[in-house]
C-alpha positions as CSV (number, residue, x, y, z in Angstrom):
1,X,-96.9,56.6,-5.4
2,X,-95.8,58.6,-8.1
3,X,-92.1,58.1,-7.0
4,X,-92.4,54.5,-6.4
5,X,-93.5,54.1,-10.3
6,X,-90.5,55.8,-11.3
7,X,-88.3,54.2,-9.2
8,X,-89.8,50.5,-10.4
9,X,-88.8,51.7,-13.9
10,X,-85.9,52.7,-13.1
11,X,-85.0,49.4,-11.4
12,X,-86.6,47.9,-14.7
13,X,-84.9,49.4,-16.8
14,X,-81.4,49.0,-14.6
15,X,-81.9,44.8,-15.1
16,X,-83.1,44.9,-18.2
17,X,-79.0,46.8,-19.5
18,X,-77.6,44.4,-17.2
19,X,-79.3,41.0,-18.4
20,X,-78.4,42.2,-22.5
21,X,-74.3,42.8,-21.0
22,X,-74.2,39.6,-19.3
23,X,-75.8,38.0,-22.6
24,X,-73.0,40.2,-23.9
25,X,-70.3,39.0,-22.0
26,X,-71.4,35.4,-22.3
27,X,-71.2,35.3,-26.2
28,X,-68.0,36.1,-26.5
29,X,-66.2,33.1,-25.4
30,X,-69.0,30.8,-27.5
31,X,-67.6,32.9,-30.2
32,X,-64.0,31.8,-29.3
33,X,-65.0,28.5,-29.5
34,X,-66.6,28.4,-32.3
35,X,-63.6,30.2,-33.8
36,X,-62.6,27.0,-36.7
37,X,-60.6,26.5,-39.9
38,X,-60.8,23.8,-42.2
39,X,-57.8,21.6,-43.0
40,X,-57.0,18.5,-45.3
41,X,-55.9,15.2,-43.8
42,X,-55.2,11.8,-44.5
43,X,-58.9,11.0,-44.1
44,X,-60.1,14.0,-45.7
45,X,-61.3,17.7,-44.5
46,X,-62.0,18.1,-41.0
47,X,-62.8,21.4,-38.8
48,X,-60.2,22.5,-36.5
49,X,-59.9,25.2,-34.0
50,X,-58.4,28.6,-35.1
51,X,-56.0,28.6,-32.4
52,X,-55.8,25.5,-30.8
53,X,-53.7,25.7,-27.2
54,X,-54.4,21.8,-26.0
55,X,-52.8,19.4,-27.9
56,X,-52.1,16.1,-28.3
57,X,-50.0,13.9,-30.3
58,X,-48.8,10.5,-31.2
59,X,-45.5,10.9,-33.6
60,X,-45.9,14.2,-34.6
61,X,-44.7,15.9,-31.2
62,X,-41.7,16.9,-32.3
63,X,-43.5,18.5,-35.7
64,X,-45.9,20.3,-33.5
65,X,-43.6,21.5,-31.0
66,X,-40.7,22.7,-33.4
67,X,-43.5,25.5,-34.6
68,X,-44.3,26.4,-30.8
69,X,-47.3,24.5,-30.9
70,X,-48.6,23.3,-27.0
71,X,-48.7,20.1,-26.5
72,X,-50.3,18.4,-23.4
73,X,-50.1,15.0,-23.8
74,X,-48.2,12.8,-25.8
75,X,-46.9,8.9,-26.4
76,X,-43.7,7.4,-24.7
77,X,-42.0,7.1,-27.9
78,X,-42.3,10.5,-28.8
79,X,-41.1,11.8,-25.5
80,X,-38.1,9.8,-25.6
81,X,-36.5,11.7,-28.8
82,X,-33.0,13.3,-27.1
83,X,-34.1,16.2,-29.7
84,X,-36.5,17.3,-27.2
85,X,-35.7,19.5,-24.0
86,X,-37.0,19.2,-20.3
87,X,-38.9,22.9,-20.4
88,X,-40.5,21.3,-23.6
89,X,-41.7,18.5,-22.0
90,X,-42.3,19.0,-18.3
91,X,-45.7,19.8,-18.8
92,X,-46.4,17.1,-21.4
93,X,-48.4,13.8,-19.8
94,X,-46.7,10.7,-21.4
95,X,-49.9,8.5,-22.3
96,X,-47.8,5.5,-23.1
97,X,-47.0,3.4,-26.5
98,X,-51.0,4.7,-27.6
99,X,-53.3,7.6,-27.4
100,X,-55.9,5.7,-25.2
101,X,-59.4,7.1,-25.1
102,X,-59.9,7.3,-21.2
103,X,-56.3,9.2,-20.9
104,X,-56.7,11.3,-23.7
105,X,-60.2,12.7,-22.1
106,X,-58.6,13.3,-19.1
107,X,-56.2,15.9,-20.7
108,X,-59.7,18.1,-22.5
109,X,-57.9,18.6,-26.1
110,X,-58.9,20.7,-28.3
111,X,-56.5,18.7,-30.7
112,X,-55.2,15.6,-31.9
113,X,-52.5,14.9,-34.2
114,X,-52.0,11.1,-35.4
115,X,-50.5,9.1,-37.6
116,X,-52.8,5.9,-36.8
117,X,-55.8,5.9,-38.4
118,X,-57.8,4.2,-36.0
119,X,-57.3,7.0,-33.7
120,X,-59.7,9.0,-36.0
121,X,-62.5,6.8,-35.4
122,X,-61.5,6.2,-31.4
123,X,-60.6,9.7,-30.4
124,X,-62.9,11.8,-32.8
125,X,-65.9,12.1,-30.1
126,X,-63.0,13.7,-27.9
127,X,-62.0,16.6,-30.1
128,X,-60.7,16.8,-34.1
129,X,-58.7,14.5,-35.0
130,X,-56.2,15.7,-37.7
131,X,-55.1,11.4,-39.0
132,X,-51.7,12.5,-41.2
133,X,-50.6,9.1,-42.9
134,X,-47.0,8.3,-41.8
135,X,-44.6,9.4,-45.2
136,X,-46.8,11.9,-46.5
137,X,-45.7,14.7,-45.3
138,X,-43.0,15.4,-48.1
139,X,-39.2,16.7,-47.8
140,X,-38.6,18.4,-44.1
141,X,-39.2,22.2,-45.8
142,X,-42.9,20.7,-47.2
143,X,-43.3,19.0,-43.7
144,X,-42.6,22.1,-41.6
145,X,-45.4,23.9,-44.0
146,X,-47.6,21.5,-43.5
147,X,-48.0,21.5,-40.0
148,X,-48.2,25.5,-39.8
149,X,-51.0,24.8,-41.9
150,X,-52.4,22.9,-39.6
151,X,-51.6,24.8,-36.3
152,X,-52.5,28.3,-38.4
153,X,-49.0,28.8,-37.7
154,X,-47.2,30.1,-41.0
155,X,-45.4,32.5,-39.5
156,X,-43.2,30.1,-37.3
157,X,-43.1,27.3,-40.2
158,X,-41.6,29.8,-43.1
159,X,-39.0,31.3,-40.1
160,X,-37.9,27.9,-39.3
161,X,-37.6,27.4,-43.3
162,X,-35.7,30.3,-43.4
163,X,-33.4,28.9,-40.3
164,X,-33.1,25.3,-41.8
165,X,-31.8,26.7,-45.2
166,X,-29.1,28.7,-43.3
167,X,-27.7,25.6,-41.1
168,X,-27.6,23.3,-44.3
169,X,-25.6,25.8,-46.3
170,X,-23.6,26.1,-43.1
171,X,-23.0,22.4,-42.7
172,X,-22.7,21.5,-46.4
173,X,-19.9,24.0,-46.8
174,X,-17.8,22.3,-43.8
175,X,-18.3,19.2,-45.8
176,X,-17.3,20.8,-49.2
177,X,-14.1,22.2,-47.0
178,X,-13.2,18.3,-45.8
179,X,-13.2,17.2,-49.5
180,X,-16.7,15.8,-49.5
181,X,-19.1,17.3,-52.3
182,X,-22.9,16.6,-51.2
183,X,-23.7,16.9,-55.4
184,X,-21.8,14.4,-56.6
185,X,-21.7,12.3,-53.5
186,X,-24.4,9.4,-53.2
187,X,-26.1,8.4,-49.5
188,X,-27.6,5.3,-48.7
189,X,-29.4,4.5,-45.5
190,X,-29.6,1.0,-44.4
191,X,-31.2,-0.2,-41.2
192,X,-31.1,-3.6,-39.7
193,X,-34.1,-5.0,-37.8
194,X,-34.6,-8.6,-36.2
195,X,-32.5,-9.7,-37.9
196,X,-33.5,-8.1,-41.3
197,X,-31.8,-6.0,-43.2
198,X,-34.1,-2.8,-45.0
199,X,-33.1,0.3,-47.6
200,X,-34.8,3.1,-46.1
201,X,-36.2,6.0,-48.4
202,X,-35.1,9.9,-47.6
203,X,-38.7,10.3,-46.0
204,X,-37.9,7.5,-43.5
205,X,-36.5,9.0,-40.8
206,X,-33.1,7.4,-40.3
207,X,-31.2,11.3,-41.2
208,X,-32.6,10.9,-44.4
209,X,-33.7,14.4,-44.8
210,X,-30.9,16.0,-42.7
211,X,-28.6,14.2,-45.7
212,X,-31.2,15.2,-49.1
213,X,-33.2,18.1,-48.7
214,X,-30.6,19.7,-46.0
215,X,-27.4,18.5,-46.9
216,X,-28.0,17.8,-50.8
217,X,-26.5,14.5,-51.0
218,X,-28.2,12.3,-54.0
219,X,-29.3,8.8,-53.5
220,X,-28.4,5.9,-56.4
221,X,-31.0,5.2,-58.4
222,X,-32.3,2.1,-56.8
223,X,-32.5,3.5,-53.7
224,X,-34.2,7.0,-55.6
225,X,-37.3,4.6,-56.9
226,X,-37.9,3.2,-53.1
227,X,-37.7,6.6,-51.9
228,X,-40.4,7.8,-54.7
229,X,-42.4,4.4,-53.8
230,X,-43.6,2.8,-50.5
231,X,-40.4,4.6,-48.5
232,X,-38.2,1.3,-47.2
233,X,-37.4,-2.0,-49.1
234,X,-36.6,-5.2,-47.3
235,X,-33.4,-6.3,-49.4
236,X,-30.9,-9.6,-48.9
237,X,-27.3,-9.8,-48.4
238,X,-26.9,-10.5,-51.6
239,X,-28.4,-7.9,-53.5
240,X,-26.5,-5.4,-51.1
241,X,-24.0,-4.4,-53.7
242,X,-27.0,-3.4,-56.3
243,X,-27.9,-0.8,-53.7
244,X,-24.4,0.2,-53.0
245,X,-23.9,4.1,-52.7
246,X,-20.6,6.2,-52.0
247,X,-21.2,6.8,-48.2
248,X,-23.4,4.2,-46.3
249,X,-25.4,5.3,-43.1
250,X,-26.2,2.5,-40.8
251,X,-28.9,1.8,-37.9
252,X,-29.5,-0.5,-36.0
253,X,-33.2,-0.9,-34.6
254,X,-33.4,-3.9,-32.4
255,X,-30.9,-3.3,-30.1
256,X,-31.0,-6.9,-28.7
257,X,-28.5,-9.9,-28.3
258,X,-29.9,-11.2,-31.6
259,X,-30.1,-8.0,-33.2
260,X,-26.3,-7.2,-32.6
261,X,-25.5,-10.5,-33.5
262,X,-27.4,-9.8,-37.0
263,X,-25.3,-6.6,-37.5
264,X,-21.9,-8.4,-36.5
265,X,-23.0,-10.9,-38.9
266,X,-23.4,-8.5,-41.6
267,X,-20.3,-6.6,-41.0
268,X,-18.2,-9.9,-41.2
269,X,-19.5,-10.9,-44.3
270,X,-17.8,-11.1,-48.0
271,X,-20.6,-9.4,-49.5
272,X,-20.1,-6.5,-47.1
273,X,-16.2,-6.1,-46.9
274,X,-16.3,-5.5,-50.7
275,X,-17.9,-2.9,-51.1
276,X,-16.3,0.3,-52.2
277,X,-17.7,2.5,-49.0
278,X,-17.3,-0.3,-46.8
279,X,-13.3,-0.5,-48.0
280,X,-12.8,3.2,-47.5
281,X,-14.4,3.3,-44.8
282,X,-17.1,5.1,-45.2
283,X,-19.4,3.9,-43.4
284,X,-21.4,5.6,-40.4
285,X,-23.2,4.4,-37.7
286,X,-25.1,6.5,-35.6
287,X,-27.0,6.0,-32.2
288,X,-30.4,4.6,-33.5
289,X,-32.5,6.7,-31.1
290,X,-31.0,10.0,-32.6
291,X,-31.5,9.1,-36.5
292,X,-34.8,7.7,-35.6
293,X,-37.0,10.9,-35.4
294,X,-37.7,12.6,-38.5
295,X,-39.2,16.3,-37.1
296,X,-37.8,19.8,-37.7
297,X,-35.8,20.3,-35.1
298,X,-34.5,16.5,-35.4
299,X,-33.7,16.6,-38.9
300,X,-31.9,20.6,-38.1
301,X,-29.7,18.9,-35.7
302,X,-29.2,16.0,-37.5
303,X,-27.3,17.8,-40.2
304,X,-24.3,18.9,-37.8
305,X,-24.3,15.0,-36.0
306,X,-24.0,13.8,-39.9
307,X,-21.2,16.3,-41.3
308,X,-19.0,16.1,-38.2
309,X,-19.5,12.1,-38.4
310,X,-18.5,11.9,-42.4
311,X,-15.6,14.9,-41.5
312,X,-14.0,12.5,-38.7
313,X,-14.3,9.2,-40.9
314,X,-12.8,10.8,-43.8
């Protein structure tokens, strides 16, 4: 009898050690999980994970993926950017034009990354939604920062910093060898769409960074204060030549029979012919799909499409 009490509290004892480890091991992922940050948004602060590994995005794939950032679903248009490789985005499900609730479930995030507002409100229930207003990001070294921020990925946003800086002084001095000084130079970027012809800002995609903050061109004054303002400017024909600069960079986004009809249009008329880039010809257009995306790795690549472009046309 006496070694049957003994061996109950033994075998007491035994499950009591093994029920305070499993409570043990069964903490330590709720602790993972609870493992947040705190960053500021477009819509204010909002709690993030530490280490987020599921991501999703709508316009800022490229951003999150130039850090090394894992992405696992994203929209058509960002997938379509030739910046992008296939081992970057053969795991990546395209959810279409919009980050749909149903689809974006489907994938468990543990973060989103928008530029639509309305995906705060719509997707928030789902995981934190991080709503970063299209334009605010800043120049392409302030962007890059701002998303390791974000991700809790410094490391990778100050070495691809580091990496930018060292391509633009690499490109900017084939340019200064061709004859063609960035800081006396002036850029303009002008896009036509439906018909309508827009002054884009530096922060507007359209290589605007790969030829400011990377390459060091200047933009004229005009074009400075849209830049500094709401980003793009819907101009007309006639006021072209008061937002004239010394190299103009042209895009065409509506790539339609009435859209090319606009740009042949615009290229026959007076207005157009006279002015001074236009008669020495310097004037570059460049696929629309690869001046359209504005991310790192877009706007590093950018840089070498622009100076070999300007080098040939000059």
């Amino acid at each position: 009898m006496k070694f049957n009490k003994q061996l109950l509290s033994l075998m007491m004892i035994t499950m009591a050690v093994g029920l305070f480890l499993a409570g043990c091991g069964k903490s330590q992922p709720s602790q993972s999980k609870a493992a947040t940050r705190v960053v500021t948004t477009s819509a204010g602060k909002v709690k993030v994970p530490t280490k987020p590994t599921r991501i999703v995005t709508n316009v800022y794939t490229g951003d999150v993926l130039s850090l090394g950032g894992h992405v696992v679903g994203a929209t058509s248009t960002d997938l379509a950017s030739p910046y992008l490789t296939k081992q970057q985005t053969q795991h990546i499900k395209n959810l279409g034009l919009t980050l749909k609730p149903e689809a974006v479930l489907k994938l468990k995030p543990d973060l989103i990354v928008t530029s639509n507002e309305s995906d705060v409100k719509a997707l928030k229930k789902i995981a934190p939604v991080v709503y970063v207003a299209y334009g605010t990001t800043g120049d392409i070294n302030q962007t890059a920062t701002k998303f390791g921020q974000i991700l809790n990925r410094q490391k990778q946003a100050k070495a691809w910093n580091q990496k930018f800086s060292r391509e633009a002084k690499q490109q900017a001095s084939r340019l200064k060898a061709a004859g063609i000084n960035p800081l006396n130079t002036t850029v303009g970027m002008y896009d036509m769409q439906n018909g309508k012809l827009f002054v884009d800002g530096s922060t507007w995609g359209r290589g605007g960074q790969a030829l400011t903050t990377g390459l060091g061109f200047k933009l004229p004054n005009r074009i400075q204060k849209i830049s500094d303002g709401v980003g793009y400017q819907q101009i007309s024909l006639e006021s072209l030549n008061k937002y004239a600069a010394d190299w103009l960079f042209f895009t065409n986004t509506t790539a339609t029979t009435k859209g090319n009809q606009a740009v042949k249009d615009l290229q026959s008329n007076p207005i157009w012919k006279s002015l001074p880039a236009v008669k020495a010809g310097h004037v570059i257009s460049l696929p629309f799909n690869k001046m359209y995306y504005f991310d790192p790795t877009a706007v590093y690549q950018q840089m070498k499409l622009i100076t070999d472009a300007m080098i040939k046309a000059k």
